[in-house]
N, C-alpha and C positions, 0 to 999 in steps of 0.2 A: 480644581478638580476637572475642569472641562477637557484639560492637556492626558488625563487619564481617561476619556472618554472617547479621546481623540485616538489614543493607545490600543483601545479594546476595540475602536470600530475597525481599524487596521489590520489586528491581528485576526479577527474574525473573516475577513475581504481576504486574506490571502490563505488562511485555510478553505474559504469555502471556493476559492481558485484551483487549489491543490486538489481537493476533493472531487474528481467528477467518474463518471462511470468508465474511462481507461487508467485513474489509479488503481481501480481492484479486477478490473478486469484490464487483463494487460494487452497487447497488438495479438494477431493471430498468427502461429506460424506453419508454412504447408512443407510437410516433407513428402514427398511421394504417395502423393494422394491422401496424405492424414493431416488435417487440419489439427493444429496444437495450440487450446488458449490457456495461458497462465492465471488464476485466480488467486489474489492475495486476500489478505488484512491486515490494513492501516490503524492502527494508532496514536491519538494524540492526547496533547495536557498542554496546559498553557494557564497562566495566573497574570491578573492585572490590580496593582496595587498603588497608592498615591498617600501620603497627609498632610498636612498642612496645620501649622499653630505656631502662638508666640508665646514668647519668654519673656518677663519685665528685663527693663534693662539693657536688652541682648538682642530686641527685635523683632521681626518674624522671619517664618523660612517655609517652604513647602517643597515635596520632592515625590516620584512617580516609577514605575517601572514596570517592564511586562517583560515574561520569558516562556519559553516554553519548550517542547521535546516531541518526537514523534518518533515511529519507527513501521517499518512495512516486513512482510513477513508470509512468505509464500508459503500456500496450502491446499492449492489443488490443479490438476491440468483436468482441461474438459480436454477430450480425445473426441474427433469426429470423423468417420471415415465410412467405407461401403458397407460394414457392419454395423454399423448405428451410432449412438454417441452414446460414451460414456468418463466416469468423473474418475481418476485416476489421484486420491491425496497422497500429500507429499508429509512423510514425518517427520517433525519438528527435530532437528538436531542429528537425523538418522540420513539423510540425502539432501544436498544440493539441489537446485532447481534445476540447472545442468544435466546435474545426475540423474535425476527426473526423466526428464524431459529425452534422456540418450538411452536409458531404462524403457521408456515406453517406445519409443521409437526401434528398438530393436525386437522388442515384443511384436508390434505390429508389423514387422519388416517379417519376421520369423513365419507368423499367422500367414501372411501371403504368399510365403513361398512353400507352404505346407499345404494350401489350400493349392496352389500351380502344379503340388506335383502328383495331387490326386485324378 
């Protein structure tokens, strides 16, 4: 059992690797003066499993294993600019991050030259 204990500390170490504050919040990006930060949610699962016993006859045996699954899943742009900041979500299955992200950037690009030509 100690080889499953050994299992579980591993996989915990490299989740809590995985995990820090630029997996959900992601790099910033500046387009002409609008700062754009990408905001996800990460998910994960993972199981750690072992047993060990004998059979007359036939001996003993023991065996172990660990697996697991994650997925990331973008859901919001923070928008920062001369107008203030605000949180811009992204709908699930309805836009790309891309999409997003050239969506708001063309909004703000818009707002600027509306506001130049007042």
């Amino acid at each position: 059992m100690e080889d499953i204990s050994i299992l579980f500390d591993k996989a915990v170490a490299e989740i809590e690797r995985m995990l820090n504050s630029k997996t959900v919040v992601g790099e910033p990006i500046t387009v002409e003066g609008n700062t754009l930060i990408p905001l996800v949610n990460v998910g994960f699962g993972f199981g750690v499993g072992g047993g060990q016993g004998t059979e007359p006859n036939k001996g003993s045996g023991q065996g172990g294993g660990t697996g697991g699954g994650g997925g990331v899943k973008p859901v919001a742009l923070v928008i920062i600019n001369a107008a203030g900041v605000r949180v811009e979500p992204i709908k699930s299955g309805t836009a790309s991050v891309l999409e997003k992200v050239a969506e708001s950037i063309g909004k703000v690009v818009g707002k600027k030259g509306e506001s130049d030509s007042d």
